[in-house]
C-alpha positions as CSV (number, residue, x, y, z in Angstrom):
1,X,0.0,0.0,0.0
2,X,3.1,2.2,1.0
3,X,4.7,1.4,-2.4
4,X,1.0,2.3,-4.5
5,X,0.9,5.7,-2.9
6,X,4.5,6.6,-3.4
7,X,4.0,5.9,-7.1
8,X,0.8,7.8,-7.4
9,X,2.7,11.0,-5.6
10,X,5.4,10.3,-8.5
11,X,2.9,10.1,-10.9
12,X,1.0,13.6,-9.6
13,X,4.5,14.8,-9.6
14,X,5.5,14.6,-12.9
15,X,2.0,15.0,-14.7
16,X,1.1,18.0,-13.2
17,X,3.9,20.1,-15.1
18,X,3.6,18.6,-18.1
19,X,-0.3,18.9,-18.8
20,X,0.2,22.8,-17.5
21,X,2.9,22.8,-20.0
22,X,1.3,21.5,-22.9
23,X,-0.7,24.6,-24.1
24,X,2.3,26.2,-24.3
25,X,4.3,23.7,-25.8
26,X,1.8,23.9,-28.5
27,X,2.0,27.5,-28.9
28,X,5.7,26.9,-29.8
29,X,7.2,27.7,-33.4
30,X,7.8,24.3,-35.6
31,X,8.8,22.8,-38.2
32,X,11.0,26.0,-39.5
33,X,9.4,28.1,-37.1
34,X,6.4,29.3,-38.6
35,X,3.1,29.4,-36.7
36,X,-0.3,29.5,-38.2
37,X,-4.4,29.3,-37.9
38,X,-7.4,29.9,-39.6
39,X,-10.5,31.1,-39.2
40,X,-14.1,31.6,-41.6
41,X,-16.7,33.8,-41.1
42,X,-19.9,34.0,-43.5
43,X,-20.9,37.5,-45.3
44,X,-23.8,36.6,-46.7
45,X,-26.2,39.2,-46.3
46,X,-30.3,38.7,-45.1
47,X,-32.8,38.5,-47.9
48,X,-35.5,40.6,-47.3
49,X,-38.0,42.3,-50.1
50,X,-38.1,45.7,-47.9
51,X,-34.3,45.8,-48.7
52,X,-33.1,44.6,-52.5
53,X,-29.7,43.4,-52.8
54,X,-27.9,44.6,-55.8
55,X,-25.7,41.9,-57.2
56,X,-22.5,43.5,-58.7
57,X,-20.9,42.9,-62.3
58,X,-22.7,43.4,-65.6
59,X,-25.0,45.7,-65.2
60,X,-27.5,48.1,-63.1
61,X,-30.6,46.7,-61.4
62,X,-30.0,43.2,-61.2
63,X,-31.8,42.2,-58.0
64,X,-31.0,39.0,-55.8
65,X,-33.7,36.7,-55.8
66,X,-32.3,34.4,-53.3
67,X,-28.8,32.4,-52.0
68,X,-27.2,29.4,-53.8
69,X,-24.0,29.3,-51.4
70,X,-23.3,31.5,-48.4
71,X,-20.6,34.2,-48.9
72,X,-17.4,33.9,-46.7
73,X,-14.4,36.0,-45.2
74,X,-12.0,33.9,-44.8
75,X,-8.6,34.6,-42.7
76,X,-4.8,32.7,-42.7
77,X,-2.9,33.7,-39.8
78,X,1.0,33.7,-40.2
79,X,3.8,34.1,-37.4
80,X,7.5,33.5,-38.3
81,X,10.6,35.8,-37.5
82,X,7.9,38.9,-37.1
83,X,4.8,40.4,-36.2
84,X,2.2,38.0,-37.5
85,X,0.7,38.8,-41.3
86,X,-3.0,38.2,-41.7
87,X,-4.3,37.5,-45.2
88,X,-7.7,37.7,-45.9
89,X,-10.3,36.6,-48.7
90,X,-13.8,37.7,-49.3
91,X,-16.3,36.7,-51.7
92,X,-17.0,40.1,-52.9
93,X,-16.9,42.2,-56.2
94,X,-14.0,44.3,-54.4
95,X,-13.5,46.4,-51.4
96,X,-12.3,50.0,-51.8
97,X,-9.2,50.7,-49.5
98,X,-11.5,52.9,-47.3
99,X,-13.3,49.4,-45.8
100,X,-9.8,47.7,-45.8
101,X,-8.6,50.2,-43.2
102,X,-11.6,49.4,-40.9
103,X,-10.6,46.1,-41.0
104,X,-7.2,46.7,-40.5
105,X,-8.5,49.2,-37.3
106,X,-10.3,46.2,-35.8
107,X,-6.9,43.8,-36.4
108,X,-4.1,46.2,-35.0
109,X,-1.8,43.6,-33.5
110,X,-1.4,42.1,-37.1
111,X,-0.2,43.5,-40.8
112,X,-3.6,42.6,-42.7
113,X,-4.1,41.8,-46.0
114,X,-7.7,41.6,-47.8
115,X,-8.7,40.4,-51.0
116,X,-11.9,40.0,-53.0
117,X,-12.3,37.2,-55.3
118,X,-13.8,39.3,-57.6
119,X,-17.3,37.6,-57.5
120,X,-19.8,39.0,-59.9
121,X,-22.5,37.0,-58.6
122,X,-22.3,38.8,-54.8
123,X,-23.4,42.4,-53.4
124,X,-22.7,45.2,-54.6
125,X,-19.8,46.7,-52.1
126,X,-18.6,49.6,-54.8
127,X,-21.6,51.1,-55.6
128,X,-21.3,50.8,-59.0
129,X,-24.2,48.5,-60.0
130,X,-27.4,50.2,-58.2
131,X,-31.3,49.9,-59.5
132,X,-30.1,52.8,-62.0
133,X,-27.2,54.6,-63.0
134,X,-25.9,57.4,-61.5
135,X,-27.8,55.4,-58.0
136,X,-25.7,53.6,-55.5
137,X,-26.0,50.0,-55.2
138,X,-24.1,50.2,-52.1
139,X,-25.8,49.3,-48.4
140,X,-23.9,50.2,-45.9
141,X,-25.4,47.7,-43.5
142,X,-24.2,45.0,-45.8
143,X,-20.2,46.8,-46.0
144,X,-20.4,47.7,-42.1
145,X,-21.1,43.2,-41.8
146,X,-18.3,42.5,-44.1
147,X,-15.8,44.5,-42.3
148,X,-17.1,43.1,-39.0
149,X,-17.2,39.4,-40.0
150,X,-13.8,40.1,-41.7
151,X,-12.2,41.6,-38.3
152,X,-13.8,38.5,-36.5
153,X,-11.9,35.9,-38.9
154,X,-8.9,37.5,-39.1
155,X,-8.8,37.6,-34.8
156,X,-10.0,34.1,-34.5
157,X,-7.3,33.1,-36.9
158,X,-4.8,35.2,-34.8
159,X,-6.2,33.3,-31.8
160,X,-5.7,29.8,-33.5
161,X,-2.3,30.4,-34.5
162,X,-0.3,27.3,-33.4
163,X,3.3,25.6,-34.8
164,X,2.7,24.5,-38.2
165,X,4.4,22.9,-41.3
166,X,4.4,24.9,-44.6
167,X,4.5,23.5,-47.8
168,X,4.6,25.7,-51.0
169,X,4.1,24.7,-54.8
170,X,2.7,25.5,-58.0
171,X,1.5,23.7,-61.2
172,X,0.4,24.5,-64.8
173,X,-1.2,22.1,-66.4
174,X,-2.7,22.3,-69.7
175,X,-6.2,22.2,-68.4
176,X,-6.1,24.9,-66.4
177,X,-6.2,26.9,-69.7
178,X,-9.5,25.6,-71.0
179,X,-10.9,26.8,-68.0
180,X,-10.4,30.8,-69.5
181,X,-10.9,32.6,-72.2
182,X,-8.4,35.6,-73.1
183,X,-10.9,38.5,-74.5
184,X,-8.0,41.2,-75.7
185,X,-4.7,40.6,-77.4
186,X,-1.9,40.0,-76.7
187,X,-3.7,36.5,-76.2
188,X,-1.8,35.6,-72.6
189,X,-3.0,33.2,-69.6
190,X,-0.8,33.5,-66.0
191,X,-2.8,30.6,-65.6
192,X,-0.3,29.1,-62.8
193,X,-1.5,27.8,-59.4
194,X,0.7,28.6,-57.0
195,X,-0.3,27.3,-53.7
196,X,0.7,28.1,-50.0
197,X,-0.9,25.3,-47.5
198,X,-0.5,25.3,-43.5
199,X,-0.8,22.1,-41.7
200,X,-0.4,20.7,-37.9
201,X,2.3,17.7,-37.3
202,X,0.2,15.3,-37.9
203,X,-0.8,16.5,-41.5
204,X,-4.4,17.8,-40.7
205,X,-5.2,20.7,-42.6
206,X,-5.0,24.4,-41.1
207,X,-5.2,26.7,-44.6
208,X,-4.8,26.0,-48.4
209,X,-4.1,29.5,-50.2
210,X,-4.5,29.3,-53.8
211,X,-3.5,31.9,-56.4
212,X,-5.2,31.9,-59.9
213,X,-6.3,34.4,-62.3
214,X,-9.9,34.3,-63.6
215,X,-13.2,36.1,-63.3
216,X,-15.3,34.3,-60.9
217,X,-18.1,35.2,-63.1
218,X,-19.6,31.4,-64.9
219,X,-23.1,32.3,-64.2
220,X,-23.2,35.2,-66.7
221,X,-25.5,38.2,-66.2
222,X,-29.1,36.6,-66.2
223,X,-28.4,34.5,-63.0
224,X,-30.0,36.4,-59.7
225,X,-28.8,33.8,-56.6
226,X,-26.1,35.3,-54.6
227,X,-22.7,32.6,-54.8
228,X,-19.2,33.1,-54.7
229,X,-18.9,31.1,-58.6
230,X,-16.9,29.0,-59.0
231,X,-14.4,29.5,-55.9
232,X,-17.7,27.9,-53.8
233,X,-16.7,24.7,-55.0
234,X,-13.3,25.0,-55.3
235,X,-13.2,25.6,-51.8
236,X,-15.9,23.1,-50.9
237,X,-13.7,20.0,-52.5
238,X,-10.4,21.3,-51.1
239,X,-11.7,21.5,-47.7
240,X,-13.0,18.3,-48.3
241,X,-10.1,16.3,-49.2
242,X,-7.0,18.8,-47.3
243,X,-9.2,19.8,-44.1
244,X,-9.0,23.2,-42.5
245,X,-10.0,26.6,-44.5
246,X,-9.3,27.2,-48.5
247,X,-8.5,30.9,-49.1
248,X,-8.7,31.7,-52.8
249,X,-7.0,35.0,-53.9
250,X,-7.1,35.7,-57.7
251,X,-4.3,36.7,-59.5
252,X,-3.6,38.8,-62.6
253,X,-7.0,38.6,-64.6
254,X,-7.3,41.9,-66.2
255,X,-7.4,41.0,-70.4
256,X,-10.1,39.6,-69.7
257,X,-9.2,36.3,-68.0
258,X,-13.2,34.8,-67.9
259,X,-14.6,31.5,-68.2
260,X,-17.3,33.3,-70.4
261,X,-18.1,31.4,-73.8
262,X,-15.3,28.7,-72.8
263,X,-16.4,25.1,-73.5
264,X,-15.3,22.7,-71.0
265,X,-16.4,19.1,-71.1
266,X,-18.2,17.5,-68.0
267,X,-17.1,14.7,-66.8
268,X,-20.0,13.9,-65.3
269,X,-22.3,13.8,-68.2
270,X,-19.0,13.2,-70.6
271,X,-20.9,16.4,-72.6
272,X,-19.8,20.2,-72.8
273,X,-20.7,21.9,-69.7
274,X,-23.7,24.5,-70.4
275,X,-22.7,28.0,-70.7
276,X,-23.7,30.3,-67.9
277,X,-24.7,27.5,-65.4
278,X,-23.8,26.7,-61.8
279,X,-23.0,23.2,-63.0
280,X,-19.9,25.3,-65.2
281,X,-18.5,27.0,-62.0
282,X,-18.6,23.6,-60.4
283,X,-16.9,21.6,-63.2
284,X,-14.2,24.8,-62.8
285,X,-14.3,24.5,-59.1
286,X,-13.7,20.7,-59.1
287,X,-10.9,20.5,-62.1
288,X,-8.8,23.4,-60.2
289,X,-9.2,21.4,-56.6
290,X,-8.2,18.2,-58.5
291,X,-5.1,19.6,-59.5
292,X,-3.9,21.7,-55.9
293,X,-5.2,18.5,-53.7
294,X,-2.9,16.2,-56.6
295,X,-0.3,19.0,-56.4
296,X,-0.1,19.4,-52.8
297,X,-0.2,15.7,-51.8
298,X,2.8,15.7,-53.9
299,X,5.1,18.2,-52.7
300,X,7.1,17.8,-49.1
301,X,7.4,20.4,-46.6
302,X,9.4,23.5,-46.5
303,X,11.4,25.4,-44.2
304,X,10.5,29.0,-42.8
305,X,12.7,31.4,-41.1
306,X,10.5,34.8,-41.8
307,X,7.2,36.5,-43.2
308,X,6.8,39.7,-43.6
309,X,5.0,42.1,-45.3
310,X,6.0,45.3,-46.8
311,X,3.4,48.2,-47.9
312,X,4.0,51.5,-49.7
313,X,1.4,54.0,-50.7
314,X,1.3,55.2,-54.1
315,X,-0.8,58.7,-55.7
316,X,-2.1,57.8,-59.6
317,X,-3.4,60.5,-61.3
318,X,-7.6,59.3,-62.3
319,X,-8.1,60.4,-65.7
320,X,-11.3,58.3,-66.3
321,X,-14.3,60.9,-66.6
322,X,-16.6,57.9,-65.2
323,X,-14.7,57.3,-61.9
324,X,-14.5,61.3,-61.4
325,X,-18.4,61.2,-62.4
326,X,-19.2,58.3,-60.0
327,X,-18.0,59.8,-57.0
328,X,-19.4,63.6,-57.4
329,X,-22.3,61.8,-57.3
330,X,-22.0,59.8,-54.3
331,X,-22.0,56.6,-55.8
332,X,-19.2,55.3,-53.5
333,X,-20.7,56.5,-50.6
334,X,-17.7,58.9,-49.6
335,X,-15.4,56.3,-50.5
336,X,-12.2,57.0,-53.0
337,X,-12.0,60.7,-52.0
338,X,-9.7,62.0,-54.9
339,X,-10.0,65.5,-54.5
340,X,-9.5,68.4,-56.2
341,X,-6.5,67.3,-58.0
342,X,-8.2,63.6,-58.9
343,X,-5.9,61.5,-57.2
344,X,-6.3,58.1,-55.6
345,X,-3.7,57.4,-52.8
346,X,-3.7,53.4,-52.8
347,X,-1.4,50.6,-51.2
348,X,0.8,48.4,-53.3
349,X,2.3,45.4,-51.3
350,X,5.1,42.6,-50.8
351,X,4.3,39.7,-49.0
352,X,7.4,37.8,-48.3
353,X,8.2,34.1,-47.2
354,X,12.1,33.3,-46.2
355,X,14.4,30.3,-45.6
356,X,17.8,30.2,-45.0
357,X,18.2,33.8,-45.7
358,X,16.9,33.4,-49.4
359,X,13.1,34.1,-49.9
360,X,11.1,31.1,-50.9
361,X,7.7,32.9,-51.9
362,X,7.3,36.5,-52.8
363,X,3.8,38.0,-53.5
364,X,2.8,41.4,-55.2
365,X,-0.4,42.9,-53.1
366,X,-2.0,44.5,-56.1
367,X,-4.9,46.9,-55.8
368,X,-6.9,46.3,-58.9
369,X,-7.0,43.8,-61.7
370,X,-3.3,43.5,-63.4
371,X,-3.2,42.7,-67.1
372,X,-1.5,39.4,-67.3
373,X,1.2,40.7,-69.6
374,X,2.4,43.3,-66.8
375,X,2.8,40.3,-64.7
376,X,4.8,38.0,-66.7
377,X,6.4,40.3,-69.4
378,X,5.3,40.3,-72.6
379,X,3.6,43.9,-73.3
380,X,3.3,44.7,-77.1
381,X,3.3,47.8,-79.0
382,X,0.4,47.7,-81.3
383,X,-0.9,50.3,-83.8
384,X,-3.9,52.8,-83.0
385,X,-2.3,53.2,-79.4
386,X,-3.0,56.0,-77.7
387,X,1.4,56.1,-75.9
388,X,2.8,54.6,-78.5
389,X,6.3,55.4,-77.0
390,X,5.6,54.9,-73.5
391,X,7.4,53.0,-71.4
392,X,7.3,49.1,-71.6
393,X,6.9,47.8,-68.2
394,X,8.6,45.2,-66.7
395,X,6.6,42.1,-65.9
396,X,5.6,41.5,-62.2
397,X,7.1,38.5,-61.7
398,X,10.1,38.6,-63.9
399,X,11.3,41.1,-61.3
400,X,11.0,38.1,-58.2
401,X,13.6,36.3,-57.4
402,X,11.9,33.6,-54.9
403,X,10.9,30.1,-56.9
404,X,7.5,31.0,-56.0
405,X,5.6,34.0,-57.4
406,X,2.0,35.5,-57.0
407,X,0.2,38.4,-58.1
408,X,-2.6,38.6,-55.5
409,X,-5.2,40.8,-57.5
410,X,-7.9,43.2,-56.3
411,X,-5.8,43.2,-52.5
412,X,-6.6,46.3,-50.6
413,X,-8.2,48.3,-52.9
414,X,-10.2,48.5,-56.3
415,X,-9.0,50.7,-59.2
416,X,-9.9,48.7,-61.8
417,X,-8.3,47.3,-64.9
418,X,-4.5,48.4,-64.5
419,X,-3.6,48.3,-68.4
420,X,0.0,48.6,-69.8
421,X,0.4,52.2,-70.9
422,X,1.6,50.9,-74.2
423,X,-1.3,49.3,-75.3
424,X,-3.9,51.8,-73.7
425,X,-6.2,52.8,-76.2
426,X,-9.2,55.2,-75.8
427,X,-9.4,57.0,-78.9
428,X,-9.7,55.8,-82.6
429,X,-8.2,54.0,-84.5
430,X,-8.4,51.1,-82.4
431,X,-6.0,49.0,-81.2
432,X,-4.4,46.8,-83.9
433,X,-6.3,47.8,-86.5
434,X,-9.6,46.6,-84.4
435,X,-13.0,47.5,-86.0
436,X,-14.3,48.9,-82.4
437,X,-13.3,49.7,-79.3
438,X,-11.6,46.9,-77.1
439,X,-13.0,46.6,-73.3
440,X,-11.1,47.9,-70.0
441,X,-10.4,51.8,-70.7
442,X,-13.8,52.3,-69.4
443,X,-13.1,50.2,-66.1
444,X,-10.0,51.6,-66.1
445,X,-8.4,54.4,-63.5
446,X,-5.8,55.7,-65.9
447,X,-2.9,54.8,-68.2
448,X,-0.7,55.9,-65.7
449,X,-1.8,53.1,-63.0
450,X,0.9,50.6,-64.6
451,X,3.6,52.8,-64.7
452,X,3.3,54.1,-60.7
453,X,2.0,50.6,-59.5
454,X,5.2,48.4,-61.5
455,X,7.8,50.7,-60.0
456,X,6.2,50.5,-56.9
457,X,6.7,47.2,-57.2
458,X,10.3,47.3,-58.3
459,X,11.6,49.6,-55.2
460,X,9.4,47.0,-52.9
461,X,11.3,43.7,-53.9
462,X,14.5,45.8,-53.7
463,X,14.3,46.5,-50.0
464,X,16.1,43.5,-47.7
């Protein structure tokens, strides 16, 4: 009896410690040192007839009629080397800078990063697409729950943050392409996944970032069900198959990178997809996860030594008559102030992953939607520009010197379609010889958004 209660003291003894150690053991950088969590919060807002919701993208007065998948912010938490770096997803149209920096109030122990996925089947958050035009589709109930939902992901990611193992990679398969449809020359895809995924030591899932360029926008302009397109079930299948939270950011889609009159066979029904259709963004959804759960199951863990995240805030002159037009008459809601010298001060940003000194994965925050041949090089002269001597500027990416690249489009802000200056045309004779006017001048802030936002850029990925 003597000897059973002298091992049970011994036992007390030496549990005690350890359990009260254990949460913070876990709390511990590992695996490179790099700590991580996630967290989801859903944006979808309430239907109710009293108060129409104003779908985004198209055109004006296209009302929701109801929900086919709820709307999410969706936060990845980062800790390695240096404060921690939030990044953040919404399914949204865009967010001007002006909600960013609420967010970014409500997170102010963290650098925070937010992206839209560029949705056109969600709320209208810019004001642009109201019952009429020259009427703000903007409620700003519905932007006030966004930014609060996206504060309360990105602090309950903060909260989950726990050692984790990072694993990097990227793909291009030739599928991918059929998936979009280039709709302005130079005909160029950056059709490459590059993806970031967060796990625990025992491989369960914490967050799968994927980075892809294409306009979430398969349902076309008749459909009136709030979804996120095809990133709801590219997210669904991921999650699925990976565990934890799937943050999609999209990359460099200006062009137009769209799945719009592309033709992509179902393998389901072994029969081309119908245009237009929720079944299309699902057949998108589910080829994309196919190939980042394949790619990812693939690739071993890397090392970490350091994140960080560098910001610099830049002034582009707005030349478009229709921005300047929109916001004398309130359409943003006293958002994108330019003033009266029609500027817009925006934020251009480097994300940065390091190991060993060297960094593995660099990432361009870019506030708008990049033309794909400004991110990997390739910009051409053609006749009927407006610059014909401007500037060519270099690509994106080309400048990086990590093995991993991203563009992480429509981050921070929305200033629309940021066109090389060399090929900006908004005055006959059209663009190589076209017989109208080519789209994205109209969406457009300027010809001068390439030149301030590449060099921006440059000077960004020259700083240690």
């Amino acid at each position: 009896m003597r000897q059973q209660c002298y091992s049970s003291r011994l036992n007390r003894l030496f549990t005690f410690p350890i359990l009260a150690l254990l949460p913070l053991l876990s709390t511990l950088p590992a695996w490179g040192g790099i700590q991580a969590g996630a967290a989801v919060r859903t944006i979808t807002p309430a239907m109710d007839p009293a108060k129409p919701v104003y779908i985004a993208g198209f055109g004006n007065n296209r009302v929701a009629t109801g929900v086919h998948d709820e709307l999410y912010a969706r936060c990845l938490a980062m800790r390695s080397g240096g404060p921690p770096v939030v990044l953040c997803s919404v399914d949204s149209i865009g967010l001007f800078f002006d909600d960013v920096q609420k967010i970014r109030a409500g997170v102010p122990q963290a650098q925070v990063i937010v992206a839209a996925t560029h949705s056109h089947e969600t709320p209208d958050t810019l004001g642009l697409w109201g019952p009429s035009p020259g009427v703000s589709g903007i409620n700003e109930e519905y932007n006030a729950l966004v930014v609060r939902r996206t504060i309360e992901a990105a602090q309950a990611a903060l909260k989950a943050m726990r050692g984790a193992k990072l694993t990097v990679t990227k793909t291009r398969p030739p599928e991918l392409a059929s998936y979009i449809r280039d709709g302005r020359p130079p005909v160029l895809l950056d059709d490459e996944l590059v993806i970031l995924r967060l796990s625990r030591g025992n491989g369960r899932g914490i967050a799968t970032l994927i980075n892809w360029a294409n306009h979430p926008e398969a349902l076309g302009s008749k459909n009136t069900l709030l979804t996120a397109d095809f990133p709801w079930a590219l997210a669904r299948d991921t999650e699925s198959r990976l565990g934890g939270v799937t943050i999609f950011i999209n990359g460099a889609l200006g062009g137009l990178m769209t799945p719009l009159g592309v033709k992509v066979r179902d393998p389901r029904y072994n029969e081309i997809a119908p245009p237009d259709s929720f079944r299309l963004a699902e057949v998108i959804g589910n080829g994309v996860a196919d190939i980042v759960v394949d790619t990812v199951l693939k690739t071993r863990p890397s090392g970490s030594s350091k994140v960080t995240y560098q910001e610099t805030l830049v002034k582009i002159p707005v030349s478009n008559p229709g921005f300047v037009q929109a916001a004398a008459a309130n359409l943003y809601k006293g958002r994108k102030a330019f003033g009266p010298d029609k500027v817009s001060t925006t934020p251009v940003g480097l994300l940065r992953i390091m190991h060993r000194g060297k960094p593995l994965l660099e990432a361009a925050a870019i506030p708008g939607e990049l033309y794909p041949e400004i991110s990997l090089g390739g910009v051409v002269r053609y006749p009927g520009a407006d610059f014909p001597d401007a500037a060519i500027e270099p690509g994106v990416k080309t400048m990086m010197k990590a093995p991993y690249r991203m563009v992480l489009g429509l981050t921070n802000d929305e200033i629309g379609y940021i066109i090389p200056k060399a090929e900006w045309d908004n005055q006959a004779p059209w663009l190589n010889n076209a017989p109208k006017r080519l789209y994205g001048e109209v969406n457009s802030i300027g010809p001068e958004a390439a030149p301030v936002i590449t060099q921006a850029v440059k000077e960004l990925l020259s700083k240690p």
